[in-house]
VEXDREN-2710 file (C-alpha; in Angstrom, 1 decimal):
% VEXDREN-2710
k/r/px/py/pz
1/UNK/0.0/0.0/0.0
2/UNK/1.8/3.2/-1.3
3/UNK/0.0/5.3/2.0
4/UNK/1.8/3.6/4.4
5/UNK/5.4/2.6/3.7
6/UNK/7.5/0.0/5.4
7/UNK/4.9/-2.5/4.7
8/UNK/2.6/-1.7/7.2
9/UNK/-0.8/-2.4/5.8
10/UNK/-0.8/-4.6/2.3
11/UNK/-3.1/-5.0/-0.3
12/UNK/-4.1/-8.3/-1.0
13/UNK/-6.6/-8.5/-4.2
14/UNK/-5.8/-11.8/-6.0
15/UNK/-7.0/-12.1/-9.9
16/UNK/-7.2/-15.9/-11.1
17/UNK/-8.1/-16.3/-14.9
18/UNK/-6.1/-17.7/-18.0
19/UNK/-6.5/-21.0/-17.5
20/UNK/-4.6/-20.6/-14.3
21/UNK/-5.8/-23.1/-11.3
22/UNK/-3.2/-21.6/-8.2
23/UNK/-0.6/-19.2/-7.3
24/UNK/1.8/-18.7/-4.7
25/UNK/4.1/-15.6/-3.9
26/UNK/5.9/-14.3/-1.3
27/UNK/8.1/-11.0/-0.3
28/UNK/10.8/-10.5/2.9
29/UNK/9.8/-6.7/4.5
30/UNK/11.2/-5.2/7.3
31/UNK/8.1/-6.5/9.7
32/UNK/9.0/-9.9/8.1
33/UNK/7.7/-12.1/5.3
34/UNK/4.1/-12.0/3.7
35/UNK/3.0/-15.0/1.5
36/UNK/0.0/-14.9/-0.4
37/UNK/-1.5/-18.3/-2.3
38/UNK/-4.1/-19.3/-3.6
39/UNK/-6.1/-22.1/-5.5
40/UNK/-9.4/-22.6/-7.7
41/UNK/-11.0/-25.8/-7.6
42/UNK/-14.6/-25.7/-9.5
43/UNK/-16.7/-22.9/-7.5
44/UNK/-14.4/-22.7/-4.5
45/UNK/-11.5/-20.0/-4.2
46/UNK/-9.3/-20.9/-1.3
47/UNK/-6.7/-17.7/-0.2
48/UNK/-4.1/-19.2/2.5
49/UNK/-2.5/-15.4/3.8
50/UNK/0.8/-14.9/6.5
51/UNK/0.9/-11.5/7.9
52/UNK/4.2/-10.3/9.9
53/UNK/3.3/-8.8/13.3
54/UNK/2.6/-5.2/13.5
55/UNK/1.1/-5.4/10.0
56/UNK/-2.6/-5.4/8.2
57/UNK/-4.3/-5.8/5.3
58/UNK/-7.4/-5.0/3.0
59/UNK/-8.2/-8.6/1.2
60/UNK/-10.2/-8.1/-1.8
61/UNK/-11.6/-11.0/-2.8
62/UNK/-11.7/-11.8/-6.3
63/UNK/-15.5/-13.7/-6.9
64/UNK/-18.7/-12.7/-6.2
65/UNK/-19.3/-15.4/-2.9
66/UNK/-22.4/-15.5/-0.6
67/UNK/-20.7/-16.1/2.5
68/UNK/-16.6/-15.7/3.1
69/UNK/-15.2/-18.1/5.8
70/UNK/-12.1/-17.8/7.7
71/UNK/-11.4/-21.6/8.0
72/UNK/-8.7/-21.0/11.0
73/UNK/-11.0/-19.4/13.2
74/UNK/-14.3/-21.1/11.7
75/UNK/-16.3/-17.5/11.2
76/UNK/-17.6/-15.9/8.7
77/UNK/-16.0/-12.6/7.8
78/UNK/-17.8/-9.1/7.9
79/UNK/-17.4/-7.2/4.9
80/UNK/-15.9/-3.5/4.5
81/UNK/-17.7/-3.1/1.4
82/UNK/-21.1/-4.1/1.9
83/UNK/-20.7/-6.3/-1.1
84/UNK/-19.1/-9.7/0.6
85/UNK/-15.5/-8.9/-1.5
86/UNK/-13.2/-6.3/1.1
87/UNK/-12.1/-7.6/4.1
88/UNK/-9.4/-6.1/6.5
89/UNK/-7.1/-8.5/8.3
90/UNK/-4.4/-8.1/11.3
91/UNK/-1.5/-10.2/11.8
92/UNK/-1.2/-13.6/11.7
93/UNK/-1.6/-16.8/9.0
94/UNK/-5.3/-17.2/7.4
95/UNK/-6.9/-19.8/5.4
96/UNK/-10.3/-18.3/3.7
97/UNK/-12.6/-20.4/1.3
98/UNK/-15.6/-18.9/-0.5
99/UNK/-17.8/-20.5/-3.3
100/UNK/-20.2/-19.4/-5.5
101/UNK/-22.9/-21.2/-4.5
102/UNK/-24.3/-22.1/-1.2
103/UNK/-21.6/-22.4/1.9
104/UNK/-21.8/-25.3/3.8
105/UNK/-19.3/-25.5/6.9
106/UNK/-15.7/-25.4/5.7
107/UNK/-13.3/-28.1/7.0
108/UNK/-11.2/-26.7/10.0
109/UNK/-7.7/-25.6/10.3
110/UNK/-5.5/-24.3/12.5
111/UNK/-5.0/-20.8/13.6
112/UNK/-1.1/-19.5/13.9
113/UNK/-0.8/-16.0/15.8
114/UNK/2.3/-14.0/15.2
115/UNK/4.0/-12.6/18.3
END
């Protein structure tokens, strides 16, 4: 985010297409490393997300989804937008799933805070 340098909040908007099924990325900062992947099977987009400590960041999620679920903690998350696709996020290492259609319960994971 080029408002607030050293890597303190991070923009996250993944944008699948061409054929392409996952990605993975990553980047060392001075707060620490932030790797971003994620992977497209049929209507479900799973985003796995690592966030140094003393960072955040606005996820925007790339499919129009009725319900977002944080599969570490198990809860849905609230949209900034309104619209189900902006989500803010503080430190730590997140799984999120969305589908198209229907949500059922999402299998569970475990959560990893940062110090």
């Amino acid at each position: 985010d080029p408002e607030a340098p050293g890597f303190s909040h991070i923009r996250i908007a993944p944008q699948p297409g061409g054929g392409f099924t996952y990605a993975r990325a990553s980047v060392d900062t001075a707060r620490g490393r932030v790797s971003c992947g994620w992977t497209l099977k049929g209507d479900t987009f799973t985003l796995e997300l690592t966030l140094p400590a003393n960072t955040t960041a606005t996820v925007t999620w790339p499919l129009e989804t009725e319900t977002l679920w944080d599969t570490e903690q198990m809860e849905q998350l609230s949209p900034l937008d309104g619209q189900n696709r902006t989500f803010s996020l503080g430190s730590g290492h997140y799984t999120l799933e969305g589908r198209k259609t229907g949500v059922d319960s999402p299998s569970t994971s475990r959560q990893e805070a940062l110090p």
